[in-house]
PDB file of N, CA, C and O in Angstrom:
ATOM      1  N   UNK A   1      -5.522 -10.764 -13.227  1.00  0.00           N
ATOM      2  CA  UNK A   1      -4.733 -10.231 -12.125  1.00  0.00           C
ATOM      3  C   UNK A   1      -5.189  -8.798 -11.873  1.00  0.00           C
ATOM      4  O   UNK A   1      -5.535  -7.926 -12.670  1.00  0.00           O
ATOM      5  N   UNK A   2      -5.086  -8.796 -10.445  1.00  0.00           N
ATOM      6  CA  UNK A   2      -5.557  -7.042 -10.106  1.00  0.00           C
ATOM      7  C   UNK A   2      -4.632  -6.475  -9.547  1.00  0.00           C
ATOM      8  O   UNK A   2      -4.221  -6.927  -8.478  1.00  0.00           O
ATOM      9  N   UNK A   3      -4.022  -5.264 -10.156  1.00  0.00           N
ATOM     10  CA  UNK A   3      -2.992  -4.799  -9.374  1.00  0.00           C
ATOM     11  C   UNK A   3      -3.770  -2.888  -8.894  1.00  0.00           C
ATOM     12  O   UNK A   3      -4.626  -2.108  -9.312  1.00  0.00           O
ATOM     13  N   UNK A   4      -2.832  -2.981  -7.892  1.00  0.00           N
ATOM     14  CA  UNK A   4      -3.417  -1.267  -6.759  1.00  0.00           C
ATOM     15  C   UNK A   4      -2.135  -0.642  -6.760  1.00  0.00           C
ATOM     16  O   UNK A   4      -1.128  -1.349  -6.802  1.00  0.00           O
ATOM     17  N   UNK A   5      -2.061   0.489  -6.721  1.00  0.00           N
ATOM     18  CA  UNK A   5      -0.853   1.343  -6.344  1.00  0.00           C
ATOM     19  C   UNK A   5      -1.419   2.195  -4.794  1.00  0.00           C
ATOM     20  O   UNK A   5      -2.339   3.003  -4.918  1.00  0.00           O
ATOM     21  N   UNK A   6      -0.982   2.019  -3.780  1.00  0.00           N
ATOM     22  CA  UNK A   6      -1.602   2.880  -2.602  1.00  0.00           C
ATOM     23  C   UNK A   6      -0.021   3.513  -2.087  1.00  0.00           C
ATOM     24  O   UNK A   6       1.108   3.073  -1.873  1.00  0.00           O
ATOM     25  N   UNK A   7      -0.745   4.817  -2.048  1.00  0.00           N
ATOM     26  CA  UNK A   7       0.163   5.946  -2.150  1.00  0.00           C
ATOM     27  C   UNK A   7       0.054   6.329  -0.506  1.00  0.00           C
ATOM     28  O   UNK A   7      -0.874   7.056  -0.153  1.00  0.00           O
ATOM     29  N   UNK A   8       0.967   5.854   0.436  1.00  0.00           N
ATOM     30  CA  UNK A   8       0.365   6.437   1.751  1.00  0.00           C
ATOM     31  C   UNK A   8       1.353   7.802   1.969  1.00  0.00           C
ATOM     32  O   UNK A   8       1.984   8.443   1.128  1.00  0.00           O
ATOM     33  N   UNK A   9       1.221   8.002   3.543  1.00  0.00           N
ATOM     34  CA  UNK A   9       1.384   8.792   3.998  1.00  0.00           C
ATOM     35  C   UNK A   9       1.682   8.743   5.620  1.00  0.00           C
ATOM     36  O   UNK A   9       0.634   8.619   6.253  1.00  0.00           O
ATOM     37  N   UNK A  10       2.510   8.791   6.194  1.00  0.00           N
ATOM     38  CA  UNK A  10       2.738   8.430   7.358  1.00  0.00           C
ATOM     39  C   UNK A  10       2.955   9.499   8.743  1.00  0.00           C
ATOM     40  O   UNK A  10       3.042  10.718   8.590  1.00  0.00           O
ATOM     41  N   UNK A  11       3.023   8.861  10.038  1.00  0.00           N
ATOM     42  CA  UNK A  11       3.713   9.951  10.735  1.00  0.00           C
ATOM     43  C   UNK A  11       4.905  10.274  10.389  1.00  0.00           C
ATOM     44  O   UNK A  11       5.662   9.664   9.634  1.00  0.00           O
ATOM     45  N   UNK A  12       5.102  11.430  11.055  1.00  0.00           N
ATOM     46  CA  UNK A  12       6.657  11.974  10.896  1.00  0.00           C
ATOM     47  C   UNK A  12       7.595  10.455  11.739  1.00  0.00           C
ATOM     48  O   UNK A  12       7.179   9.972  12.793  1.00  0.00           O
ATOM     49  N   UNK A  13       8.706   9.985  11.096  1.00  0.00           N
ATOM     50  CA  UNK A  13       9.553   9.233  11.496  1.00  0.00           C
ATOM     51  C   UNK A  13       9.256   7.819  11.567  1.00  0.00           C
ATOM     52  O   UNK A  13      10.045   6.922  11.862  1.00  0.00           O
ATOM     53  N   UNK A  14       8.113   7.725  11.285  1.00  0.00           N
ATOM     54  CA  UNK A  14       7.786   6.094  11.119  1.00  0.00           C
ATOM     55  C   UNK A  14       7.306   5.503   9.369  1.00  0.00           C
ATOM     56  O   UNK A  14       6.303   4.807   9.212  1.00  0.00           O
ATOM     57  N   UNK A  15       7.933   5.796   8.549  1.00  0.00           N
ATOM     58  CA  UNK A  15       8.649   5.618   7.792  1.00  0.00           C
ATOM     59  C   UNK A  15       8.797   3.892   7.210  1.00  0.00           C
ATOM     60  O   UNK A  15       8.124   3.112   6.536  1.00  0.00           O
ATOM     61  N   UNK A  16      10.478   3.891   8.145  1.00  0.00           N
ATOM     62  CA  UNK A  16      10.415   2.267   8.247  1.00  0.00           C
ATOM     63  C   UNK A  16       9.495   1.408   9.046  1.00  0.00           C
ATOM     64  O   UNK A  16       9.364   0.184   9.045  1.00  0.00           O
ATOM     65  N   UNK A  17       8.893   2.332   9.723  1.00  0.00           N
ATOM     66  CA  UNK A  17       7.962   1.219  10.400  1.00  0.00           C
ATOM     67  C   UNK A  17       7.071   0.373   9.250  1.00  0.00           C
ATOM     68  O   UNK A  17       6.908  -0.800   8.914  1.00  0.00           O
ATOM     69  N   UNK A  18       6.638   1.600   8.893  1.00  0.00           N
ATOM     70  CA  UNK A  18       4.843   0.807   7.856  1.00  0.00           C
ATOM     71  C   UNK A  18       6.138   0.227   6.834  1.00  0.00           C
ATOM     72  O   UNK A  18       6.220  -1.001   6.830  1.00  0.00           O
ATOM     73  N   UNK A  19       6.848   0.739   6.231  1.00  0.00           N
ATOM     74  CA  UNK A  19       7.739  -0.340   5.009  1.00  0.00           C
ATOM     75  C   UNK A  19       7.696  -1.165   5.346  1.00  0.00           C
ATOM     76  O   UNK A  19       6.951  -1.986   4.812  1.00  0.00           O
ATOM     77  N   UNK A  20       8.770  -1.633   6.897  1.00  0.00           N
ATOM     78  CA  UNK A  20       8.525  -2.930   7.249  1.00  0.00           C
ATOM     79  C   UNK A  20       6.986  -4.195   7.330  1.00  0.00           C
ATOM     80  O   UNK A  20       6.985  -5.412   7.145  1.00  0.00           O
ATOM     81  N   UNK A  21       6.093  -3.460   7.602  1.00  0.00           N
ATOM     82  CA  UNK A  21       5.150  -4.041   8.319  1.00  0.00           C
ATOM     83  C   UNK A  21       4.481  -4.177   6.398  1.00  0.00           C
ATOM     84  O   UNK A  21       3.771  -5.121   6.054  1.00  0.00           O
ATOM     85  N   UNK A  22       4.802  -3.330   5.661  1.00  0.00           N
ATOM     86  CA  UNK A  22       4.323  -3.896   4.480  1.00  0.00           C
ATOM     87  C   UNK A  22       4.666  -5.025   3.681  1.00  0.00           C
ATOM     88  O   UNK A  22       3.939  -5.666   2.921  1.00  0.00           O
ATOM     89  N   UNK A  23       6.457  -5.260   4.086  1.00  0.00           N
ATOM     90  CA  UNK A  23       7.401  -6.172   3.686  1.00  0.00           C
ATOM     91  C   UNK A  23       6.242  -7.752   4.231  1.00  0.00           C
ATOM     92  O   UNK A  23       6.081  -8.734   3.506  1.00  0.00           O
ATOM     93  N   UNK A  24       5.648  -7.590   5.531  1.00  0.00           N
ATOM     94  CA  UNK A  24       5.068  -9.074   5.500  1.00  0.00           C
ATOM     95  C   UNK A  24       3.782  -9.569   4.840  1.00  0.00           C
ATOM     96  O   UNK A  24       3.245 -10.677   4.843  1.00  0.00           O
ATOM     97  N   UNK A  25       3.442  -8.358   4.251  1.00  0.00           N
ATOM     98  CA  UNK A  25       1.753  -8.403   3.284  1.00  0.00           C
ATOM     99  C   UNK A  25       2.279  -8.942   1.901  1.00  0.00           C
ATOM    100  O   UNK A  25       2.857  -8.313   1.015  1.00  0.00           O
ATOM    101  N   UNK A  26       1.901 -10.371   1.949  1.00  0.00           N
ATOM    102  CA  UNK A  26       1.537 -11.487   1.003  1.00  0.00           C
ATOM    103  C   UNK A  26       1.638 -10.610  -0.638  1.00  0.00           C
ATOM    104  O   UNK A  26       2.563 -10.678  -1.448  1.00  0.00           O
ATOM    105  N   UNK A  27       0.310  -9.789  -0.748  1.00  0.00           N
ATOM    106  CA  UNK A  27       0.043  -9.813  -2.188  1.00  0.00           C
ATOM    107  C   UNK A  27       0.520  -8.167  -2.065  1.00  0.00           C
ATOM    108  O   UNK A  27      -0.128  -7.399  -2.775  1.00  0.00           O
ATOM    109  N   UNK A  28       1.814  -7.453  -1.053  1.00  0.00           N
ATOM    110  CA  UNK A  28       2.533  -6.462  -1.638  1.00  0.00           C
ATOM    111  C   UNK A  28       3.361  -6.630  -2.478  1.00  0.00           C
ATOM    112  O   UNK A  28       4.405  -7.048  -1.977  1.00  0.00           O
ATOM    113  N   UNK A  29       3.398  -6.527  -3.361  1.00  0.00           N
ATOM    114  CA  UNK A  29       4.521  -6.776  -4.519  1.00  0.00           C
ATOM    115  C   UNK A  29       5.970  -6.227  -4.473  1.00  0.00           C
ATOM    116  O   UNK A  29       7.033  -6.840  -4.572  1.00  0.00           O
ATOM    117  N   UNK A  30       5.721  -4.890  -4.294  1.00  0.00           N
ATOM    118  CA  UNK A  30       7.083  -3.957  -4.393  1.00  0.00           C
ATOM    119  C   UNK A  30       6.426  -2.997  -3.567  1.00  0.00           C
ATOM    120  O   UNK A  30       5.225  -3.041  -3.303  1.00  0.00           O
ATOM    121  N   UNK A  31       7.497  -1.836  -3.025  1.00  0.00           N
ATOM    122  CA  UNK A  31       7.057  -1.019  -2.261  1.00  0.00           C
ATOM    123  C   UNK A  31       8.325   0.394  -2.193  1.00  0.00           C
ATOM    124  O   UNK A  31       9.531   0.152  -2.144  1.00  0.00           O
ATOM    125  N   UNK A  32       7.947   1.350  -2.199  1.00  0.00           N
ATOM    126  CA  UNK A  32       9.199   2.710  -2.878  1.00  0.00           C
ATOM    127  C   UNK A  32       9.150   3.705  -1.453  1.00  0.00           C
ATOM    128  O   UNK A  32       8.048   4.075  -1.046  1.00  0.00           O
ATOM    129  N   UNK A  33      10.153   4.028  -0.876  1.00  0.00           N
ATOM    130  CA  UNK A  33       9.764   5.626  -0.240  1.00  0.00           C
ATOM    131  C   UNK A  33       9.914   6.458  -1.587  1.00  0.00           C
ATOM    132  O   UNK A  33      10.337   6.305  -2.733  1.00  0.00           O
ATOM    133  N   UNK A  34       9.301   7.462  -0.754  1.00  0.00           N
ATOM    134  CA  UNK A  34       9.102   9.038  -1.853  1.00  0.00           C
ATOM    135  C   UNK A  34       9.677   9.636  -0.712  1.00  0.00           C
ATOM    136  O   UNK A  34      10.076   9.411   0.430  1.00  0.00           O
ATOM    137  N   UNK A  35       9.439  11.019  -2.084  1.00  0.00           N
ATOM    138  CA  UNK A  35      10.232  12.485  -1.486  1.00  0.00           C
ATOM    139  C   UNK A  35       8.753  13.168  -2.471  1.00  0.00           C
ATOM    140  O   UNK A  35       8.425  13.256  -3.654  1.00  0.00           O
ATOM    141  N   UNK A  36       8.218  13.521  -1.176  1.00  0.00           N
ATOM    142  CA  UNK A  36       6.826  14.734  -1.797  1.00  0.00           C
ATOM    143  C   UNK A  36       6.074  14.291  -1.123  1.00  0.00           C
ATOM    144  O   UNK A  36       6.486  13.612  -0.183  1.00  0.00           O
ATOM    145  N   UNK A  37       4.645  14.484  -1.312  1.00  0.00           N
ATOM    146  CA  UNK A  37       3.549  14.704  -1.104  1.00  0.00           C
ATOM    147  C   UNK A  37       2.940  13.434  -0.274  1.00  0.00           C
ATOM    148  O   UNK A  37       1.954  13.394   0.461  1.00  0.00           O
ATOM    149  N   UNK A  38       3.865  12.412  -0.644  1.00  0.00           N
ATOM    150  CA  UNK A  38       3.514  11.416   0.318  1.00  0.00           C
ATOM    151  C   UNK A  38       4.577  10.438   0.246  1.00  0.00           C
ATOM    152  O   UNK A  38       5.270  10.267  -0.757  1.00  0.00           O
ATOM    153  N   UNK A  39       4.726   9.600   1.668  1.00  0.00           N
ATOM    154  CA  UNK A  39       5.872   9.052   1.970  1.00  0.00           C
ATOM    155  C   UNK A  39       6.355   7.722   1.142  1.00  0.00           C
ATOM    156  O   UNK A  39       7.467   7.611   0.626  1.00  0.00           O
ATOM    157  N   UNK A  40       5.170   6.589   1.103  1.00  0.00           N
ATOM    158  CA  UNK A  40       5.431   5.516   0.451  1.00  0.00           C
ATOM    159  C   UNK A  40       4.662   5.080  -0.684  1.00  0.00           C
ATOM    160  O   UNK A  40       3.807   5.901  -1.017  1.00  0.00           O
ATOM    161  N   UNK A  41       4.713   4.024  -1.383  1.00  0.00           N
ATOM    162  CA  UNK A  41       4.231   3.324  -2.703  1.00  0.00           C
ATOM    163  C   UNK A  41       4.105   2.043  -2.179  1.00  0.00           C
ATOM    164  O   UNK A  41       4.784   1.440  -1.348  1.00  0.00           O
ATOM    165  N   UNK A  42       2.985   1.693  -2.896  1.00  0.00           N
ATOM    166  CA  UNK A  42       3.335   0.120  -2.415  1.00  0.00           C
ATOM    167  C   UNK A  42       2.191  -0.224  -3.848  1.00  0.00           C
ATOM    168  O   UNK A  42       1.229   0.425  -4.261  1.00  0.00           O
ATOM    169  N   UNK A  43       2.886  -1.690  -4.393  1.00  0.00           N
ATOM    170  CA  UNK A  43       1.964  -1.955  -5.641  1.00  0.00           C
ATOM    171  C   UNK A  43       1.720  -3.395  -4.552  1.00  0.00           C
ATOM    172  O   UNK A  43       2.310  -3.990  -3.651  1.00  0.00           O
ATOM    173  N   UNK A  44       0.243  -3.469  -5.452  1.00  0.00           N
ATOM    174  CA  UNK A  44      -0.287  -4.591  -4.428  1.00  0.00           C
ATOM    175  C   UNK A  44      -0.921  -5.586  -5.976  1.00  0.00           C
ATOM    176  O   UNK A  44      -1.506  -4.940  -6.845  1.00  0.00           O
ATOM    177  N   UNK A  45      -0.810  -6.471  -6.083  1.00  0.00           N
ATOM    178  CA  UNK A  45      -1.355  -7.446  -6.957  1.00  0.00           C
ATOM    179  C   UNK A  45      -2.018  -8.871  -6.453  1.00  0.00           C
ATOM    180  O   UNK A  45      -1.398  -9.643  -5.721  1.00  0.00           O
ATOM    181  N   UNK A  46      -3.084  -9.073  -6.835  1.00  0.00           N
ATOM    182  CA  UNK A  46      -3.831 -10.131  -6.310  1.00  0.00           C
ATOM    183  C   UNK A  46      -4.679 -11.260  -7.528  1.00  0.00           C
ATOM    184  O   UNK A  46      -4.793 -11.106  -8.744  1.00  0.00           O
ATOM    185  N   UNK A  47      -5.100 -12.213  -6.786  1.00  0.00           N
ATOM    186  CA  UNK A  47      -5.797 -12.764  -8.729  1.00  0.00           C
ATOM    187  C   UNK A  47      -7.050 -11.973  -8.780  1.00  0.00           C
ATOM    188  O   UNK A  47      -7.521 -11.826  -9.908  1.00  0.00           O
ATOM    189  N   UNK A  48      -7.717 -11.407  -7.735  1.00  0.00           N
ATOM    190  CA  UNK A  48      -8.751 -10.716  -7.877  1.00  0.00           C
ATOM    191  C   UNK A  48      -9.376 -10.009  -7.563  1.00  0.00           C
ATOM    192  O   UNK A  48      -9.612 -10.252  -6.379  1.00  0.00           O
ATOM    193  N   UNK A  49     -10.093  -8.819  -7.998  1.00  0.00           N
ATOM    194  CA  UNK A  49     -10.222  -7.537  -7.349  1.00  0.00           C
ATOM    195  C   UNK A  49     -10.474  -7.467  -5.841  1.00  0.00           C
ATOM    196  O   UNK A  49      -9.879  -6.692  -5.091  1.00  0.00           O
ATOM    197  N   UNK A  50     -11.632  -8.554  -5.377  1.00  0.00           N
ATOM    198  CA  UNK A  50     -12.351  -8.694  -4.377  1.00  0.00           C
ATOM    199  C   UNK A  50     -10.691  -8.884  -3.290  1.00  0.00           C
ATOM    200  O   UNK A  50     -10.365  -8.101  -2.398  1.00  0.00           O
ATOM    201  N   UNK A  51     -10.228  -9.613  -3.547  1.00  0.00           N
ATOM    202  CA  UNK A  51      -8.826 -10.053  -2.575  1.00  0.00           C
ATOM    203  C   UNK A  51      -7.744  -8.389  -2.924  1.00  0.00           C
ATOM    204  O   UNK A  51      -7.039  -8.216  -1.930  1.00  0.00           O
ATOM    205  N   UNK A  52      -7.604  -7.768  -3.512  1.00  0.00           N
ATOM    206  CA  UNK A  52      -7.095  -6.836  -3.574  1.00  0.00           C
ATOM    207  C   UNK A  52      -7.394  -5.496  -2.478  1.00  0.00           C
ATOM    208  O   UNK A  52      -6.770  -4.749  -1.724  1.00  0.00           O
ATOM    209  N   UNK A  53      -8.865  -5.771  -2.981  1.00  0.00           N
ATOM    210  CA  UNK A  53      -9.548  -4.208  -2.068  1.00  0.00           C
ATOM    211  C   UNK A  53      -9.498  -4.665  -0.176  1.00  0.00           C
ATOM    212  O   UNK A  53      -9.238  -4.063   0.866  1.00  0.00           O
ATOM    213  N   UNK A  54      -9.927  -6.111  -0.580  1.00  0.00           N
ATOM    214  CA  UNK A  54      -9.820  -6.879   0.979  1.00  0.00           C
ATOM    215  C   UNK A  54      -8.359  -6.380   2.043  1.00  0.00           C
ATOM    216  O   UNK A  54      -8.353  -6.035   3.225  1.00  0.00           O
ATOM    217  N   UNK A  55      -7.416  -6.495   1.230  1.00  0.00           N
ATOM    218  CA  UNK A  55      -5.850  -6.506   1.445  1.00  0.00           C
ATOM    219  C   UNK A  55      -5.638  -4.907   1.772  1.00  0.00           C
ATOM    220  O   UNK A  55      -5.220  -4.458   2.840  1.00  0.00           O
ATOM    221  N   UNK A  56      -5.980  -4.229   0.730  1.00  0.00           N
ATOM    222  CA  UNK A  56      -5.641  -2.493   1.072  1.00  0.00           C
ATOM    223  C   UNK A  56      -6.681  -2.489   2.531  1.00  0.00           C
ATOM    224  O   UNK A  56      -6.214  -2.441   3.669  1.00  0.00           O
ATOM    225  N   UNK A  57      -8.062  -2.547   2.237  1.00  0.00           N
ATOM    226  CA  UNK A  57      -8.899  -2.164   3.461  1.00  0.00           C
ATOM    227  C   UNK A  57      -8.334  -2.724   4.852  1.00  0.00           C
ATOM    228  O   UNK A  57      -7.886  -2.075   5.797  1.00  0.00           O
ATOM    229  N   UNK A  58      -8.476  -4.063   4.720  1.00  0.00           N
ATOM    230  CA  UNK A  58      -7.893  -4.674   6.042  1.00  0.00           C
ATOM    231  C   UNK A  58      -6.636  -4.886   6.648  1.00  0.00           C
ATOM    232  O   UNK A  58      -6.314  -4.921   7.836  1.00  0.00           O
ATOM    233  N   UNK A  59      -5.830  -5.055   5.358  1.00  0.00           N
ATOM    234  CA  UNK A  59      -4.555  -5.597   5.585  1.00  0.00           C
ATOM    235  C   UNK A  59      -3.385  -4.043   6.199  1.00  0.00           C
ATOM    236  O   UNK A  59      -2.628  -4.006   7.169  1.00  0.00           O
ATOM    237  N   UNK A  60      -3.704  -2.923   5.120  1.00  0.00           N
ATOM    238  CA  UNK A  60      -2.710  -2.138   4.806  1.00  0.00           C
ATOM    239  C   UNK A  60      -3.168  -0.703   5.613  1.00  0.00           C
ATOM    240  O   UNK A  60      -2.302   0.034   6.083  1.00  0.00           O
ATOM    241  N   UNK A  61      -4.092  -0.503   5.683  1.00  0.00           N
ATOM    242  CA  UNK A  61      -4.914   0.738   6.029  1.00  0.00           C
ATOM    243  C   UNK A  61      -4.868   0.497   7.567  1.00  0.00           C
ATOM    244  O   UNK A  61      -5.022   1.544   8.196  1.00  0.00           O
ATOM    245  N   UNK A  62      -4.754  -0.241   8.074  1.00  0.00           N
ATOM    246  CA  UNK A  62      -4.835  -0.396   9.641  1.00  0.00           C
ATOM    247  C   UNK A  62      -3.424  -0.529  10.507  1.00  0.00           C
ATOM    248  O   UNK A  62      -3.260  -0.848  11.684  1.00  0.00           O
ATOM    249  N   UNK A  63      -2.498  -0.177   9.510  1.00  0.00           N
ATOM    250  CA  UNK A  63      -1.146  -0.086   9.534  1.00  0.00           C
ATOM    251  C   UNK A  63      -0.559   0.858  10.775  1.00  0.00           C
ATOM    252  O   UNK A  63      -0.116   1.795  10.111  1.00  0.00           O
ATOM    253  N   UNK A  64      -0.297   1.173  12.073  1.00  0.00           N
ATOM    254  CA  UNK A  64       0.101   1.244  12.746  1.00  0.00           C
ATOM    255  C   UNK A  64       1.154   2.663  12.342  1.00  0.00           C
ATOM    256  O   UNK A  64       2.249   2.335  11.886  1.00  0.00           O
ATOM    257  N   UNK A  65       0.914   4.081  12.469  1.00  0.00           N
ATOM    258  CA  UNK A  65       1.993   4.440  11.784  1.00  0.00           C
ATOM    259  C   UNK A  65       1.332   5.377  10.626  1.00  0.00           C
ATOM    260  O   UNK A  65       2.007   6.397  10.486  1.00  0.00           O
ATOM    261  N   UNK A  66       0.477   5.336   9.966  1.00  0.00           N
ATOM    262  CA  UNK A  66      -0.239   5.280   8.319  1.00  0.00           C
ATOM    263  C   UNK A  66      -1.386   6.460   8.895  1.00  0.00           C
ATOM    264  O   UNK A  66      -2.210   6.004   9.687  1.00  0.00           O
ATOM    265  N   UNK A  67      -1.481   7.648   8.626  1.00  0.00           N
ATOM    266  CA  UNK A  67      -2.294   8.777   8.713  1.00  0.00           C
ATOM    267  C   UNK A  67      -2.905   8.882   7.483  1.00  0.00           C
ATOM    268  O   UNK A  67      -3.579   9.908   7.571  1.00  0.00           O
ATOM    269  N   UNK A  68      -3.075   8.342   6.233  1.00  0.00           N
ATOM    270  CA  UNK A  68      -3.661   8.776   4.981  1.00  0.00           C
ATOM    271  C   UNK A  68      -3.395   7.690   3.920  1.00  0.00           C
ATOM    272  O   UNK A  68      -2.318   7.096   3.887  1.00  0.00           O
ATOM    273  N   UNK A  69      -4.449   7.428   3.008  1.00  0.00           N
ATOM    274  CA  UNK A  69      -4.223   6.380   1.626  1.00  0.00           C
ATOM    275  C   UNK A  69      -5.074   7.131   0.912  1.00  0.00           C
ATOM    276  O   UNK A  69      -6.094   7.783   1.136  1.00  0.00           O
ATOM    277  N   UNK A  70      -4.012   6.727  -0.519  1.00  0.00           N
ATOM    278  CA  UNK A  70      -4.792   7.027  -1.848  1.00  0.00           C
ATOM    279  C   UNK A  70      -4.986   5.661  -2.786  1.00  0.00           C
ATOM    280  O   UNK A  70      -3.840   5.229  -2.913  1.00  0.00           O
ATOM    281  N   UNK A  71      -5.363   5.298  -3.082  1.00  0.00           N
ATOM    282  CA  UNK A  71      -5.460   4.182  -3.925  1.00  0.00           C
ATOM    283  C   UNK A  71      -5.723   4.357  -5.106  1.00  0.00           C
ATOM    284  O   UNK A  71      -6.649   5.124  -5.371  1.00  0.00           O
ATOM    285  N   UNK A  72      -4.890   3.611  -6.327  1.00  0.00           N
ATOM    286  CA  UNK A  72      -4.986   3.970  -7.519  1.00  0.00           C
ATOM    287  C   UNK A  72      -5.150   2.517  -8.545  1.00  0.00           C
ATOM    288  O   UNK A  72      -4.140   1.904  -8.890  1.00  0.00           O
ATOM    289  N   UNK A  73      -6.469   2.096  -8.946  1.00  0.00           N
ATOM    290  CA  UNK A  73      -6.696   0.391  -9.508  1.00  0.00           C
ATOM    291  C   UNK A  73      -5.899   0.668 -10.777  1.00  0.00           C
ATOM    292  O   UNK A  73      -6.091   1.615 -11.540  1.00  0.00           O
ATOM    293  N   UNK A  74      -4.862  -0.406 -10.915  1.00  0.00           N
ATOM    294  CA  UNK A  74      -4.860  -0.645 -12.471  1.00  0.00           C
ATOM    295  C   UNK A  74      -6.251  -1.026 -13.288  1.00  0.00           C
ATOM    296  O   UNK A  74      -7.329  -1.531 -12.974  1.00  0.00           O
ATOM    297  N   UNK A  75      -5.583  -0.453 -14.646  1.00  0.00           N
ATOM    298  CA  UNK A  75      -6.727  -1.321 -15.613  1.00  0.00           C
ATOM    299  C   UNK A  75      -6.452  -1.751 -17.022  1.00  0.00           C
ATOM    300  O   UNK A  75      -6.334  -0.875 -17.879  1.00  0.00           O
ATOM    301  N   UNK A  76      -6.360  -2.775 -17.282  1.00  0.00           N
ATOM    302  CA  UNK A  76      -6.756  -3.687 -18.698  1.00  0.00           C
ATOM    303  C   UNK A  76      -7.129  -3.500 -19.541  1.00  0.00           C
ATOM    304  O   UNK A  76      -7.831  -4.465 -19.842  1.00  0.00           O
ATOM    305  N   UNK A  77      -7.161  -2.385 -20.689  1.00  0.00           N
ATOM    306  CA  UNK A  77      -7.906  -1.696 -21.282  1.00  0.00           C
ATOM    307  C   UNK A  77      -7.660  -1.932 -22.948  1.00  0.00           C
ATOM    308  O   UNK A  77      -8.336  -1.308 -23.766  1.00  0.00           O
TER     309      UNK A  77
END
């Protein structure tokens, strides 16, 4: 299993927008607002890396709303 933590960042007031629009992405798992440096969390888990990075790049990053991503891979160690 591959799990991502992507740390975005949004316009001012759209907020619930990208939450929502994350609520319909398949392999989002859970998803947090913040207070700091950036607005939302979202853990993303997939069976495999290739479908993970696919999902942030295409799925999440083109998000309507979404000015900035950080992405952070789990690892198995």
């Amino acid at each position: 299993m591959a799990t991502g933590f992507v740390l975005i960042t949004t316009e001012p007031g759209r907020e619930h927008d990208v939450r929502n629009s994350l609520d319909e992405i398949q392999e989002v798992t859970n998803r947090w607002m913040l207070f700091g440096e950036y607005d939302l969390i979202a853990k993303v888990e997939a069976d495999e890396e290739y479908t993970l990075t696919r999902v942030i790049v295409e799925e999440i990053r083109p998000i309507s709303g979404i000015t900035d991503t950080k992405t952070l891979l789990g690892a198995e160690i």
